[in-house]
C-alpha positions as CSV (number, residue, x, y, z in Angstrom):
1,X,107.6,72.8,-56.1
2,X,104.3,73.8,-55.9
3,X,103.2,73.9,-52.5
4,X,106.5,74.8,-50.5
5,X,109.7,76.8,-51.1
6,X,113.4,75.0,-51.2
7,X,113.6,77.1,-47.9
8,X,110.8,75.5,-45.9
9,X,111.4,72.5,-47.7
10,X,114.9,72.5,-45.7
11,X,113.5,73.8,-42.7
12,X,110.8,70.9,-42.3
13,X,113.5,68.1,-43.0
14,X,115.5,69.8,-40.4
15,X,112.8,70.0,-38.0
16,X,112.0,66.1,-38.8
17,X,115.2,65.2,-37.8
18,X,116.5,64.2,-41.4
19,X,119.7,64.5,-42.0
20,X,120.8,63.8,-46.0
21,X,122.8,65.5,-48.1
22,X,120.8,68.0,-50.0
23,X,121.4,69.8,-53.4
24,X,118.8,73.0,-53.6
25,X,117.6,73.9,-57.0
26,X,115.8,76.9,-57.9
27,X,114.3,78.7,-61.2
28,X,114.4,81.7,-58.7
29,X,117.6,82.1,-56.8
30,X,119.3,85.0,-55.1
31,X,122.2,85.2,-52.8
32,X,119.6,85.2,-49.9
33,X,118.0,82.3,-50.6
34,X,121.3,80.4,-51.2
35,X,122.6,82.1,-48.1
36,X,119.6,80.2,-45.9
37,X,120.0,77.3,-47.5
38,X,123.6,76.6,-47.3
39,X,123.0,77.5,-43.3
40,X,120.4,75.0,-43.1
41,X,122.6,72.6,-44.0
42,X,122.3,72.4,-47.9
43,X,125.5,71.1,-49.6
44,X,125.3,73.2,-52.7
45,X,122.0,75.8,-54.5
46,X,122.1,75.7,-58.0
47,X,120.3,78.4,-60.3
48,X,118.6,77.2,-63.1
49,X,120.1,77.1,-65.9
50,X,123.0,75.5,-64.6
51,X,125.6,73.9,-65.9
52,X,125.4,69.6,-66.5
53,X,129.2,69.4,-65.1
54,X,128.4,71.9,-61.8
55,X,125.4,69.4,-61.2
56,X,127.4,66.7,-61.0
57,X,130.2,67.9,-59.0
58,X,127.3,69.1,-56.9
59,X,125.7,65.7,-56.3
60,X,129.4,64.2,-56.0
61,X,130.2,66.5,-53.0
62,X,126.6,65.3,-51.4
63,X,127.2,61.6,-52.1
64,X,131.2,62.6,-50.0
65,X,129.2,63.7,-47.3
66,X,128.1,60.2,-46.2
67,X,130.0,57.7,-44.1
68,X,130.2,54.1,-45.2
69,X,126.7,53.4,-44.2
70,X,125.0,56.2,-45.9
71,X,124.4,58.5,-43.1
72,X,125.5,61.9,-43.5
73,X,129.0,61.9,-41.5
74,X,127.8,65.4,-39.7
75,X,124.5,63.8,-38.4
76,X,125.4,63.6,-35.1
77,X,126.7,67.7,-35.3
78,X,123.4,68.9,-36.7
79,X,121.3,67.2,-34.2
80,X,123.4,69.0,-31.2
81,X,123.3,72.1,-33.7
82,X,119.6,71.7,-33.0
83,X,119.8,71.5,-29.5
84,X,121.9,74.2,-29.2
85,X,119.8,76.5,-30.9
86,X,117.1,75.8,-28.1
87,X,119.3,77.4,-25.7
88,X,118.4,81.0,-24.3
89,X,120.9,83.1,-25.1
90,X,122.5,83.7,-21.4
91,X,122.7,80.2,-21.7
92,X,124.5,80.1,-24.7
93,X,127.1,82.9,-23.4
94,X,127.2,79.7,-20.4
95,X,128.2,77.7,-23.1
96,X,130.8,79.8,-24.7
97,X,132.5,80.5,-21.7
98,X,132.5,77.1,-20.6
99,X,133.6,75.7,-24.3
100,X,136.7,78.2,-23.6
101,X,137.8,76.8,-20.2
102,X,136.5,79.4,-18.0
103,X,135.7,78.2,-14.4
104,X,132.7,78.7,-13.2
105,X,133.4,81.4,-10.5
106,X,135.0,83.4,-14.1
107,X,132.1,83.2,-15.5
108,X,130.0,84.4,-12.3
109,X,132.4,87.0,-12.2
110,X,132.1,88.3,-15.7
111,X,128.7,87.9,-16.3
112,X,127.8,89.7,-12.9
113,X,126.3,86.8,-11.7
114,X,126.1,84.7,-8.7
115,X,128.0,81.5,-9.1
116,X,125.0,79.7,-8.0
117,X,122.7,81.5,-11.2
118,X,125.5,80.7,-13.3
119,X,125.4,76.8,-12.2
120,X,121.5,76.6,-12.5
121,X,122.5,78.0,-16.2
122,X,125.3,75.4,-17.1
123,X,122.6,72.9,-15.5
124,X,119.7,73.6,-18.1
125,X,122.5,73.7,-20.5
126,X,123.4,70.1,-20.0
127,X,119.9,69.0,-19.5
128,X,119.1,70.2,-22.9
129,X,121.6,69.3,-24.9
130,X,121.6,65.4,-22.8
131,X,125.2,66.1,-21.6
132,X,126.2,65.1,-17.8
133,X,129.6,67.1,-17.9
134,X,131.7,70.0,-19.2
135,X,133.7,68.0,-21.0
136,X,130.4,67.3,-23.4
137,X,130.1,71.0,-24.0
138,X,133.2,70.9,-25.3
139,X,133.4,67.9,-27.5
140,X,129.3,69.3,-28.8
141,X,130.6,72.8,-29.6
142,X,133.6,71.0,-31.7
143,X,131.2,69.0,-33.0
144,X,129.1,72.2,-34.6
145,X,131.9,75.0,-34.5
146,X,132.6,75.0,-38.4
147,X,129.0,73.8,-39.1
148,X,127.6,76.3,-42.1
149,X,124.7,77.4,-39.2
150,X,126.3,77.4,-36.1
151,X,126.5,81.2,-34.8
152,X,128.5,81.6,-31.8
153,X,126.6,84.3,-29.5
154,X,128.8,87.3,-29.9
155,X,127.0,88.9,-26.8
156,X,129.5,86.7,-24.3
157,X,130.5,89.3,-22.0
């Protein structure tokens, strides 16, 4: 392309809220680029030249990515992906601890918090990811757990 990389290509149909299964092709790959790519959300980056039958077990696997209707069966994972990569980082400790049943007086405790810092924390965390209760957390982060770019914050005390 042009004007744009496969990379920010990704990014802005990310950002736009599009969610379809997407093949990368490049003239110019590396294991970097792929690497991004795949984390974006990419089913499959293919170097040119590439092999006719690897093309079209790639664009098989992209067309098994979508439901019955045509929408990419992990649409509703990459949207909470993106909302959870909005989170500050204390607040995505919050989220970890919460995901793995801590109470919220544990996580005070091991975060050296007060309890009432650590429930103004699971608060915005709710509020930005539109979730009312702790059971959400947990159904959102097994939503996005095995999701290519989720990154669990490996900072949780």
């Amino acid at each position: 392309m042009p004007d744009i990389c496969g990379i920010e290509a990704m990014e802005l149909i990310r950002r736009k809220g599009v969610y379809h299964p997407v093949v990368i092709i490049s003239a110019y790959g590396d294991i970097e680029k792929a690497v991004s790519v795949i984390k974006l959300g990419a089913c499959d980056y293919l170097e040119k030249p590439f092999d006719k039958e690897r093309c079209i077990n790639a664009i098989e696997y992209a067309i098994s990515q979508l439901d019955a209707d045509g929408i990419l069966s992990d649409a509703d994972g990459y949207e909470y992906l993106r909302l959870y990569d909005r989170l500050t980082r204390r607040e995505k400790q919050i989220f970890q601890l919460i995901a793995d049943g801590q109470t919220g007086k544990q996580i005070a405790n091991s975060m050296s918090i007060s309890y009432r810092t650590m429930e103004k924390h699971k608060a915005n965390v709710l509020k930005k990811l539109g979730g009312s209760s702790v059971t959400e957390i947990v159904h959102i982060l097994y939503k996005i757990k095995d999701m290519p770019a989720y990154q669990k914050d490996e900072s949780s005390p």
